[in-house]
N, CA, C and O atoms as a GROMACS GRO file, in nm:
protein
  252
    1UNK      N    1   1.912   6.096  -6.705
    1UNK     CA    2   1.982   6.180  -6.610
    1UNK      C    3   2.109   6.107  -6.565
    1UNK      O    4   2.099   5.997  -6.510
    2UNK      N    5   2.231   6.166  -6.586
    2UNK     CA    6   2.354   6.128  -6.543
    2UNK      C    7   2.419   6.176  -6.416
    2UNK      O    8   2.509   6.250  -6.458
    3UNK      N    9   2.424   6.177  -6.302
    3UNK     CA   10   2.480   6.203  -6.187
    3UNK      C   11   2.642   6.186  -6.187
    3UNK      O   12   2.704   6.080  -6.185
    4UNK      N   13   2.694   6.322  -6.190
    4UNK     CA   14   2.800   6.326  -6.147
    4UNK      C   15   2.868   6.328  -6.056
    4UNK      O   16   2.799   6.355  -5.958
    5UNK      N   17   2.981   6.313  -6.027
    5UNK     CA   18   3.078   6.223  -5.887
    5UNK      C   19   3.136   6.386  -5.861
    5UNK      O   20   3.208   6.457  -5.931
    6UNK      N   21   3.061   6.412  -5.713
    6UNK     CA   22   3.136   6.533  -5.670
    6UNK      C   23   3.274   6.511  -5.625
    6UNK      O   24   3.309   6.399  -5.587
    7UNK      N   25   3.359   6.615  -5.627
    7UNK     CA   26   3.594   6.627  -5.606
    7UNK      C   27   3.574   6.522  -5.483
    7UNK      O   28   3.647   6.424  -5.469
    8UNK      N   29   3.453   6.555  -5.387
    8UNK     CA   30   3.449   6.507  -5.245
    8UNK      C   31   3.463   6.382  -5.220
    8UNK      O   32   3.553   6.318  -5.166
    9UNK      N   33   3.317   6.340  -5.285
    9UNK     CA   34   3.274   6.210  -5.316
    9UNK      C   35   3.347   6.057  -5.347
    9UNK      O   36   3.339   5.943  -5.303
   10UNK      N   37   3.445   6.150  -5.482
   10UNK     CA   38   3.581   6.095  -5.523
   10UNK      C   39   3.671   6.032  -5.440
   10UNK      O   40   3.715   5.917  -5.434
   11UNK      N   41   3.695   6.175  -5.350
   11UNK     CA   42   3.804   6.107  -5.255
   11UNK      C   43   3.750   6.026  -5.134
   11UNK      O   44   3.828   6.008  -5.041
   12UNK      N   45   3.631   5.976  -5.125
   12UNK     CA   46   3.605   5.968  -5.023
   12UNK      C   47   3.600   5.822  -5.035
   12UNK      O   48   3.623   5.751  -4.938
   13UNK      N   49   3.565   5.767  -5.164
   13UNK     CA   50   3.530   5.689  -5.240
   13UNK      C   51   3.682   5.578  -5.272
   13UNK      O   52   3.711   5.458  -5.281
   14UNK      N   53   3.750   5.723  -5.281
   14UNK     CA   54   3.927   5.648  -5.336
   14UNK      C   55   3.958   5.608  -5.191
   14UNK      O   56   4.001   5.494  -5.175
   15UNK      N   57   3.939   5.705  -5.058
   15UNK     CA   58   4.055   5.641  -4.950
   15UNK      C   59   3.945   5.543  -4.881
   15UNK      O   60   3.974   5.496  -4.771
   16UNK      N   61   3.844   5.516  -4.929
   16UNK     CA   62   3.753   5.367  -4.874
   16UNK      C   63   3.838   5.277  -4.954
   16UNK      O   64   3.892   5.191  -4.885
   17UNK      N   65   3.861   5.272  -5.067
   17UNK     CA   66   3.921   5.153  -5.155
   17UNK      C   67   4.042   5.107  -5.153
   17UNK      O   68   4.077   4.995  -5.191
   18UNK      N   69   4.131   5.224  -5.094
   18UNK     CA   70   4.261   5.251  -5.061
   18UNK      C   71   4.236   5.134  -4.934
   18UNK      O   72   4.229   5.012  -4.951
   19UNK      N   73   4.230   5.177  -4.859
   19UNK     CA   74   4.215   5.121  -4.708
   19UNK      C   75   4.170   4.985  -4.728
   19UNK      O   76   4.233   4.911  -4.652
   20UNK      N   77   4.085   4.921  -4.800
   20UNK     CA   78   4.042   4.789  -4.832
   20UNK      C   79   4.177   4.704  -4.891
   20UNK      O   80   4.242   4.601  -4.870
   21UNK      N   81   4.172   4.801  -4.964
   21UNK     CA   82   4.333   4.747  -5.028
   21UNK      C   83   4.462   4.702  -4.936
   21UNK      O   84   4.540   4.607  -4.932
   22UNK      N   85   4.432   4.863  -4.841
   22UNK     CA   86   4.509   4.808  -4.736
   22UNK      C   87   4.541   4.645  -4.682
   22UNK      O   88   4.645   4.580  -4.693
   23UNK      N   89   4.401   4.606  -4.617
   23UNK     CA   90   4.446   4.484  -4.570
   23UNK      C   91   4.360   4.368  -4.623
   23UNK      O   92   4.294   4.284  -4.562
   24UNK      N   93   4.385   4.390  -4.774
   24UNK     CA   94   4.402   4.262  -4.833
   24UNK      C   95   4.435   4.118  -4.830
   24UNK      O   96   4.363   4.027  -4.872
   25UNK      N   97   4.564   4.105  -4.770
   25UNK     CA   98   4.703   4.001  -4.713
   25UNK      C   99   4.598   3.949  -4.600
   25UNK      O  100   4.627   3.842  -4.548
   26UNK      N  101   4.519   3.991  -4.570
   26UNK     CA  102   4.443   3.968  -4.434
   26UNK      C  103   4.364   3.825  -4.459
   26UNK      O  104   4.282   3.816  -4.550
   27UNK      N  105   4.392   3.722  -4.375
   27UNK     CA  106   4.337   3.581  -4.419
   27UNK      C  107   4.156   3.595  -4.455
   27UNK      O  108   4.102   3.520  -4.536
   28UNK      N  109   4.074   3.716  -4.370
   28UNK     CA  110   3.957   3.780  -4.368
   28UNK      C  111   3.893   3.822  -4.487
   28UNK      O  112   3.775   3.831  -4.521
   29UNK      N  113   4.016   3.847  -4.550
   29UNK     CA  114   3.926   3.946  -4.645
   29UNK      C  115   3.872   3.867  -4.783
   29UNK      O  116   3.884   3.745  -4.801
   30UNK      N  117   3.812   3.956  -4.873
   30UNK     CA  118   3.840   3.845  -5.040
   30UNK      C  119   3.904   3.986  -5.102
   30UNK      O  120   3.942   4.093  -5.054
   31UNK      N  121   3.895   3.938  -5.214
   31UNK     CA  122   4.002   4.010  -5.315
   31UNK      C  123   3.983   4.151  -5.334
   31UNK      O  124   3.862   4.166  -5.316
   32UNK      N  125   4.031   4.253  -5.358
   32UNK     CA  126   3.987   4.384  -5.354
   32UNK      C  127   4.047   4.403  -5.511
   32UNK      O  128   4.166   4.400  -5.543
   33UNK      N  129   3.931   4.425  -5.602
   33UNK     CA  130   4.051   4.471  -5.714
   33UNK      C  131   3.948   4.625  -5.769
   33UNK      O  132   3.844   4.669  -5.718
   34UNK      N  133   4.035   4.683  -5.903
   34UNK     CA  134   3.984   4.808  -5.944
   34UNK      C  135   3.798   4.755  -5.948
   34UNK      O  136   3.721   4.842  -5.908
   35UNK      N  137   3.767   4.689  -5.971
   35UNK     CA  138   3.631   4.657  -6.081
   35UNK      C  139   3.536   4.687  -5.928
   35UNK      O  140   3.418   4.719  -5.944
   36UNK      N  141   3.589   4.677  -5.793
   36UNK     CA  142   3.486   4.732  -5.684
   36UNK      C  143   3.514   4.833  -5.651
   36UNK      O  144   3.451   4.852  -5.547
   37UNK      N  145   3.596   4.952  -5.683
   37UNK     CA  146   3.567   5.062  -5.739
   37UNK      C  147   3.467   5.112  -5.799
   37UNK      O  148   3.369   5.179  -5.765
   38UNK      N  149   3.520   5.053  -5.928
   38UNK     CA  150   3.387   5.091  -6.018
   38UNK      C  151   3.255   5.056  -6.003
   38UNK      O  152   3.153   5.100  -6.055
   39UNK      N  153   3.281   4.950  -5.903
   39UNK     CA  154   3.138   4.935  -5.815
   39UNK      C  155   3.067   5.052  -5.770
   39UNK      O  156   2.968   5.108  -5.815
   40UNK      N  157   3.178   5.088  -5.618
   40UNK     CA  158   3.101   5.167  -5.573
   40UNK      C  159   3.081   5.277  -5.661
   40UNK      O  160   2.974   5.333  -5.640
   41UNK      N  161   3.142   5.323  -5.745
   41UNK     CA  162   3.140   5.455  -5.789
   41UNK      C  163   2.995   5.457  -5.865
   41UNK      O  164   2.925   5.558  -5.875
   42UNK      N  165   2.963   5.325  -5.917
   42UNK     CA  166   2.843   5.356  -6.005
   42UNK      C  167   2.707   5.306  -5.927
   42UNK      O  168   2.592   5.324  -5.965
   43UNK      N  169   2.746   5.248  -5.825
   43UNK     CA  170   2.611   5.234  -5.694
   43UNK      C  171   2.563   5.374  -5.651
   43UNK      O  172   2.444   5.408  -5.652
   44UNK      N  173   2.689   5.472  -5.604
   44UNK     CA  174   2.694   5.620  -5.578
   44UNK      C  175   2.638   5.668  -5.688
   44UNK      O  176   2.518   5.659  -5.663
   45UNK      N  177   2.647   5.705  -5.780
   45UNK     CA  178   2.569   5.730  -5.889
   45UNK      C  179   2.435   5.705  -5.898
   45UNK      O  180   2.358   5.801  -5.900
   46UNK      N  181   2.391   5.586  -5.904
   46UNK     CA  182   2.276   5.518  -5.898
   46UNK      C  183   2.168   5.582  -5.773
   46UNK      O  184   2.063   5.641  -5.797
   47UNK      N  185   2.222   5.555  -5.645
   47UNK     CA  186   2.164   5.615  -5.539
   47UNK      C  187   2.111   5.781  -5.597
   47UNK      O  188   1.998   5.816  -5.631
   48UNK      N  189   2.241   5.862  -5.591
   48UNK     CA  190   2.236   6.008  -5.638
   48UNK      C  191   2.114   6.025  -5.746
   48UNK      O  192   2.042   6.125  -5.736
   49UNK      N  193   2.088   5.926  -5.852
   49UNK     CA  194   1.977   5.932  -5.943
   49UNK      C  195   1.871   5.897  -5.884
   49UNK      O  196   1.778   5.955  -5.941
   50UNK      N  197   1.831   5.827  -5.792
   50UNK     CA  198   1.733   5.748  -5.703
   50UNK      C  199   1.645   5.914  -5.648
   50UNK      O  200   1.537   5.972  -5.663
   51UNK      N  201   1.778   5.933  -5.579
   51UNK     CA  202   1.690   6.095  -5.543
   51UNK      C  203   1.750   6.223  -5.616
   51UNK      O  204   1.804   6.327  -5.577
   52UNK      N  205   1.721   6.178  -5.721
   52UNK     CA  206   1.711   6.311  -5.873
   52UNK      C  207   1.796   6.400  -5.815
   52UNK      O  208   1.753   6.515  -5.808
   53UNK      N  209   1.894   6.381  -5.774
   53UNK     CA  210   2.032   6.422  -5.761
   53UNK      C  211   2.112   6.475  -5.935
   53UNK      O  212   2.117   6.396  -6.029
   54UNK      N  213   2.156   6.590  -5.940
   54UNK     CA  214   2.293   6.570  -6.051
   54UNK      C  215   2.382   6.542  -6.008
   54UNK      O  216   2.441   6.476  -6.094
   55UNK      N  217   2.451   6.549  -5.905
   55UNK     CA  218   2.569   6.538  -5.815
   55UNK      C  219   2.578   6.453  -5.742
   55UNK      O  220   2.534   6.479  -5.630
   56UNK      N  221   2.628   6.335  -5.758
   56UNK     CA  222   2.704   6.269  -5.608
   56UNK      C  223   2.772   6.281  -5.531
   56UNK      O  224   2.891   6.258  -5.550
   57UNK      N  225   2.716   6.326  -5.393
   57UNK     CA  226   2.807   6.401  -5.266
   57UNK      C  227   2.844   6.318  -5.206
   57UNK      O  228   2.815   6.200  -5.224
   58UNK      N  229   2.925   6.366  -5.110
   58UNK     CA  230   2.986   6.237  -4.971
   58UNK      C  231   2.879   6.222  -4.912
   58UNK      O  232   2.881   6.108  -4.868
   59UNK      N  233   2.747   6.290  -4.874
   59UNK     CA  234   2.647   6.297  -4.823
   59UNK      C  235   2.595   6.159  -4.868
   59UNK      O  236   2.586   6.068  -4.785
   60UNK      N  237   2.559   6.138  -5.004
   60UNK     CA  238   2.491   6.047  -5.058
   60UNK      C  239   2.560   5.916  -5.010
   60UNK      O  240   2.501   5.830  -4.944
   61UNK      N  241   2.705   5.910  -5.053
   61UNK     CA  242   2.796   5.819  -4.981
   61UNK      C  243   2.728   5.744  -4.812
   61UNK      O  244   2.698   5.629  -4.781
   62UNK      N  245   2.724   5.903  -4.717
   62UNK     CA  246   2.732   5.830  -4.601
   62UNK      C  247   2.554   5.795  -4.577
   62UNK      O  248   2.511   5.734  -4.480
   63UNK      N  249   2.486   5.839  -4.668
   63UNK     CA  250   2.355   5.760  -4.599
   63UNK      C  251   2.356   5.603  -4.661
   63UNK      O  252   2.269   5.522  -4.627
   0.00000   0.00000   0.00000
């Protein structure tokens, strides 16, 4: 079973990574690059399969 990334999910997913990105420069942070993206995107996935989900919602996101 493959769980797909709902339009929502996506964006919800992009302006979390966006925003990390944001403050990068920040002595706080560590490195933000594409590959924790693809993190979360395939943790979200993973979860969504956990509970026999086809769809990964923002829902799944915020629990």
């Amino acid at each position: 079973m493959i769980s797909s990334l709902s339009n929502e999910a996506a964006i919800t997913l992009r302006d979390f990574y966006l925003e990390l990105r944001k403050h990068r420069h920040s002595r706080d942070t560590f490195p933000v690059t594409l590959r924790q993206l693809e993190s979360l995107i395939r943790l979200t996935q993973a979860r969504a399969r956990a509970e026999l989900r086809e769809e990964a919602t923002k829902q799944v996101i915020k629990s």
